[in-house]
N, C-alpha and C positions, 0 to 999 in steps of 0.2 A: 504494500500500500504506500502510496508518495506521501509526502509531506504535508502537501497540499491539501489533498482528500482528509488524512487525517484529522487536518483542522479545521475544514470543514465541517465534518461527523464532530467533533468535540463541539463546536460551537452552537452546533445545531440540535445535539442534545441536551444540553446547557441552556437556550434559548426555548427548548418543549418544557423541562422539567422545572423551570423557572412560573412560567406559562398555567403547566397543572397547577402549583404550591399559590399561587396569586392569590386567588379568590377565597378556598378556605381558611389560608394562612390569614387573608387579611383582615377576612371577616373575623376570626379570630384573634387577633390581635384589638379590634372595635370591642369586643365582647368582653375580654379581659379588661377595659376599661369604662365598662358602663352597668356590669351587672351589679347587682347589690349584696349578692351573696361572698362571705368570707367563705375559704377552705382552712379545713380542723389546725393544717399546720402552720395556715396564717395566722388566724387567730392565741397559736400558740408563740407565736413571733412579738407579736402585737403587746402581749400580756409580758414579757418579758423585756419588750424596751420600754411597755407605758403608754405605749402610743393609741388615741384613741382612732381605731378604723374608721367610726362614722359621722368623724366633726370634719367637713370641709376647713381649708385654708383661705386666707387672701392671699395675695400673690408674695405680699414683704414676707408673711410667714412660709410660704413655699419656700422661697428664695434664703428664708434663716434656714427651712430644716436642710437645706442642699447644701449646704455652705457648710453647716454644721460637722452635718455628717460626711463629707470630704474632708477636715480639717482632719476630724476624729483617726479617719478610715488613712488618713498620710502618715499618722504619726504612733498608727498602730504597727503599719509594713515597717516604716524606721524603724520602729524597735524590733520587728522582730529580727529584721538585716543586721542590727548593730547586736545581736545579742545571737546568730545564728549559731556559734561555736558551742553554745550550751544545748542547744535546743537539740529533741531527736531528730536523726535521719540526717543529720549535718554531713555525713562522710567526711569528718574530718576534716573540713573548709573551716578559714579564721573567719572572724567575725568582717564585715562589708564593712571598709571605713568610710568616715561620715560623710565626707562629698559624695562618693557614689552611692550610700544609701540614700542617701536625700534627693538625688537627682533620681534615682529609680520610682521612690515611692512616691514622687510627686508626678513621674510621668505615666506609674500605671494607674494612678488615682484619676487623672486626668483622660483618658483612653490615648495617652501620647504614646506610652510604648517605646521610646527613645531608649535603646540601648547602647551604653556604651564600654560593653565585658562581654567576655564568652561566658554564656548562662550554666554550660558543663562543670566550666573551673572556679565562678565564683560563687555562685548557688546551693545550697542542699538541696533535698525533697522537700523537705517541711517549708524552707521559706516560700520556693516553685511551688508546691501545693496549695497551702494556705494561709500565703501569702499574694502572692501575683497572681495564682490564676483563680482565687478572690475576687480580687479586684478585674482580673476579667469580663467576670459576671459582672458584679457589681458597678461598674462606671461605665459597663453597655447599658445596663439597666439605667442607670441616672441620665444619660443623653435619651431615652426612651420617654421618662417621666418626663422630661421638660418640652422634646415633641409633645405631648399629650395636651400636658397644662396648656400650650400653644395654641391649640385646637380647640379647649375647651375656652379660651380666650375668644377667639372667633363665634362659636356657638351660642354662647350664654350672653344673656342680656340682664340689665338690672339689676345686678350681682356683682358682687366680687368676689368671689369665690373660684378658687381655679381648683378645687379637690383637695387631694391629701396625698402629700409626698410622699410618705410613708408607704401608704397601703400601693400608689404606684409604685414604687420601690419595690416591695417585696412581692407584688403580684408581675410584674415585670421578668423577675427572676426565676421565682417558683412555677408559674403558669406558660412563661415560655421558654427561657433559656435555658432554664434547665432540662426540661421532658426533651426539646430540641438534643442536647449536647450529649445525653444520654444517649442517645438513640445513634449520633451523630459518631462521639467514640468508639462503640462497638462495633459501627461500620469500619471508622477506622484501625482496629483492631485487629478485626479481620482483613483488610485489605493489608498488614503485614506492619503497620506501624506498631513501636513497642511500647510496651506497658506495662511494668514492673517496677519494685525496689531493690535490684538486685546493686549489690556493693561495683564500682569499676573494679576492671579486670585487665591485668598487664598480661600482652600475649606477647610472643617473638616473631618477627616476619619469616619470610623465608631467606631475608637479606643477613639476619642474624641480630639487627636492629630490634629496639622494643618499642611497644607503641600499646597505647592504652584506651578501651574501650569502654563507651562508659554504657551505663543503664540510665534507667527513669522513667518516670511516669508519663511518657510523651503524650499517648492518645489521648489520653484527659484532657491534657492541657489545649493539645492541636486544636481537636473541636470549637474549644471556646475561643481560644485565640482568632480563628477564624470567624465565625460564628458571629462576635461578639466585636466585629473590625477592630480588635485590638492589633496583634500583629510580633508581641513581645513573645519571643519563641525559647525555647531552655535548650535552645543548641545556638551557638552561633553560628552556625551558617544556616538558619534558619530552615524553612521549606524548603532549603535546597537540599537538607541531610538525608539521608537515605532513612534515619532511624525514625525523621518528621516525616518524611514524604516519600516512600520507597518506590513507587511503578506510578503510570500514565491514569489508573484508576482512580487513585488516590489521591492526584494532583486536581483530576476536572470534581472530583469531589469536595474539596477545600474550595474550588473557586466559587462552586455551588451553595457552600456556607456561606464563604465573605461575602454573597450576593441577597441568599435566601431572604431576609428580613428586610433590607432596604427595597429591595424590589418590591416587598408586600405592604410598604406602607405608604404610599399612595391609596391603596385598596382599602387601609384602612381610616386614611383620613376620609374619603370619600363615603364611608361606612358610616363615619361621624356626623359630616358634615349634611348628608343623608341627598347626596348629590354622586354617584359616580363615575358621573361624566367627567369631572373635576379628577377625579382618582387617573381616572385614564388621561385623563390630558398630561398629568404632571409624568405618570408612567411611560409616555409618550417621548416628553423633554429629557427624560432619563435615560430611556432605549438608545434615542436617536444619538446622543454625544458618547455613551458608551462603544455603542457599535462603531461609531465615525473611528475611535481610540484603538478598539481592538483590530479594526482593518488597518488603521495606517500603520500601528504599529506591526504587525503583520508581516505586510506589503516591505517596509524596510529592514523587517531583521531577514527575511526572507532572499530580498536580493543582495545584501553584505553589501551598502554601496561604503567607497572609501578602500582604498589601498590597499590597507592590513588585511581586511576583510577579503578582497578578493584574493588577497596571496595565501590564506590560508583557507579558501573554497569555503567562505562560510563563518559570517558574524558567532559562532560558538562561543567564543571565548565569555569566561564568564556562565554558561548558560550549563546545566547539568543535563546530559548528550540521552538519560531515558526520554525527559517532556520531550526535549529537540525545540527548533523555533516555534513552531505553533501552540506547546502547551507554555510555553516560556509569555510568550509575546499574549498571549489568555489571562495568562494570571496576572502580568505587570499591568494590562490596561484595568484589569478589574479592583487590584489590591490599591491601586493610585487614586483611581476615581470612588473611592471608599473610604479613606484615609486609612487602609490598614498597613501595619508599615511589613505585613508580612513578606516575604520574596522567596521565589524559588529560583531566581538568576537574579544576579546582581546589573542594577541598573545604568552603571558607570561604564558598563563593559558595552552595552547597547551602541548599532551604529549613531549617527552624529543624529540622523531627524526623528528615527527610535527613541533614543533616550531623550530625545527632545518631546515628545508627545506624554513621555512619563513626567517630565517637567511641567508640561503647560496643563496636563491633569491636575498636578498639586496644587498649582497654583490658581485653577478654574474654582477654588472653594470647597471641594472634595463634597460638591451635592450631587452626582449623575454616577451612580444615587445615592453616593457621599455614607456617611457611617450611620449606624443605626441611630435615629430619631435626628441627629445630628443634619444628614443629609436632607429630610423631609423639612424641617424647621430653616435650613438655610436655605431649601429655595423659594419656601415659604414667603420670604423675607424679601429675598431677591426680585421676587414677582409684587410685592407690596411697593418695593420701592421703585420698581418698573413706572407701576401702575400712579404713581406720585410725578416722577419723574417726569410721566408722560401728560400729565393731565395738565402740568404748571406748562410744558410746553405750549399744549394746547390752550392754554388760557390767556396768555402771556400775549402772542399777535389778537387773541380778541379782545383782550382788554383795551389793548392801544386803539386798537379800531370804535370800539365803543367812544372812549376820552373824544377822539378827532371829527368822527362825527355827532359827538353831543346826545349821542342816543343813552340811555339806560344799560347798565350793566348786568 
């Protein structure tokens, strides 16, 4: 099978299966913020932070519990980094000093995900466990609840009441990312990604060299990572490691996560908004810059334009040779226009208008269709202030025309 075809068939599965998950995913996601009923293990949640489930907020009090609880949620992962030596499943790693723990917990608190350490050598389980991929969950769920609140902003009238942080919070989590991410690791499990606590392991090459193998909880974390467009992976070389991302099934299936839930929320705004015409239009604005990203980039890792490229038959460099160009050039347009910072080829190695298109993604605002809630909310906005933009235009030569002919305004 060529290359070509391949990516085709990838895209085009990826493009059905996206397609099916729309509608009940999205109406689902409408559902889980409108019912009135708690689940047992909410409610157990609830009772142990205090939090009343069924007192609406105003917005300054949304905005306190958000703020709060990201304070609390930085300086909980700080501690646990700066104390990781003591703690179980350490493998014998020091404890993170304070610049890098502080820049960690504040970027996975944030859904930044900025890494700058191999997660192998400075990490345990327990921090990677629960610690970061925590806050996986958790800070996808918090860009969720503030799309919401957005929405319910639009919708409600005479009010100020935008709900209760809280209860999005943890129905966010419990009702979706989790049953999702469940379901999502075992796939990945099976597809040959690893998933254990087993201690690293010094083997011998055949060179006579040693070289050291490690374990870890990977699939867990994969899912969510992806999932949850975080992007923060416990290998450094990210999706590109064979241990995160082993075969060509596994890869179109991560891009299928970091896509799953921003795809569906246009369906679900439009669920909300009780209009889903409106759903499909914004799904529309989304498809259409997505797809432009994924062909262009494509189209240039595809022909190697540039020197280097042609003398080595082939933009590769950089790119892990199972995906090849078309699952490389899938994931980069998708993981950019997402804000995940996840990769399974490194972007720098991209030819000159390739890695250009992964640039001009980042910098498009990361809404087409940008990271969960995050993306819906900013093109929200974008189209708000379009619609501003355009109306002062349009007002502007009629005013003056009013003024000069003396008519009423």
């Amino acid at each position: 099978m060529s290359s070509a075809v391949a990516g085709w068939l990838q895209l085009g599965a990826l493009v059905l299966a996206l397609a099916i998950c729309y509608v009940p995913l999205g109406n689902w996601i409408a559902r889980i913020f409108t019912t009135g009923k708690h689940w047992r293990v909410e409610l157990a949640v609830y009772r142990l932070t205090g939090a009343d489930p069924d007192a609406d907020q105003k917005w300054s009090a949304y905005l306190r519990s958000m703020l709060a609880f990201s304070v609390v949620s930085v300086l909980f992962l700080y501690g646990m980094e700066r104390l990781q030596h003591y703690l179980l499943l350490s493998l014998g790693m020091a404890n993170v000093p304070p610049a890098l723990a502080w820049n960690t917990a504040a970027s996975f608190v944030t859904n930044t995900n900025w890494q700058n350490y191999g997660g192998e050598s400075t990490m345990g389980y327990l921090v990677q466990m629960s610690g970061l991929a925590v806050q996986n969950f958790l800070s996808a769920a918090v860009g969720l609840a503030i799309a919401i609140a957005l929405i319910r902003g639009f919708i409600r009238s005479r009010t100020d009441q935008l709900g209760n942080f809280w209860v999005d919070l943890v129905r966010g989590t419990v009702r979706l990312l989790l049953p999702i991410a469940v379901i999502g690791g075992l796939v990945l499990a099976a597809g040959g990604v690893i998933d254990n606590l087993s201690a690293y392991h010094t083997v011998t090459t055949l060179s006579g060299s040693h070289q050291t193998i490690v374990g870890g909880p990977f699939a867990s974390q994969e899912v969510i990572k992806e999932l949850g467009n975080n992007g923060g992976g416990p290998l450094n070389a990210n999706s590109a490691h064979p241990f995160e991302n082993p075969n060509p099934f596994t890869n179109w299936f991560e891009i299928f996560l970091i896509l799953l839930i921003p795809a569906a929320m246009p369906r679900a705004f439009g669920k909300l908004v009780k209009d889903n015409k409106q759903g499909y239009v914004l799904l529309a604005v989304m498809a259409v810059l997505w797809l432009a990203a994924v062909g262009g980039i494509s189209l240039f890792e595809a022909q190697g334009a540039g020197l280097a490229p042609q003398l080595a038959h082939g933009a590769m460099e950089g790119k892990n040779v199972t995906f090849g160009t078309p699952g490389s050039s899938l994931f980069a347009a998708s993981t950019t226009m997402t804000s995940t910072g996840a990769v399974n080829s490194f972007h720098d190695s991209y030819t000159a208008f390739g890695g250009g298109i992964t640039l001009f993604n980042m910098a498009l605002g990361e809404v087409t269709p940008g990271g969960i809630g995050a993306g819906l909310y900013g093109l929200l906005i974008l189209a708000i202030v379009t619609v501003f933009v355009g109306g002062l235009m349009v007002a502007g030569p009629r005013s003056t025309w009013a003024r000069r002919s003396g008519r009423p305004r």
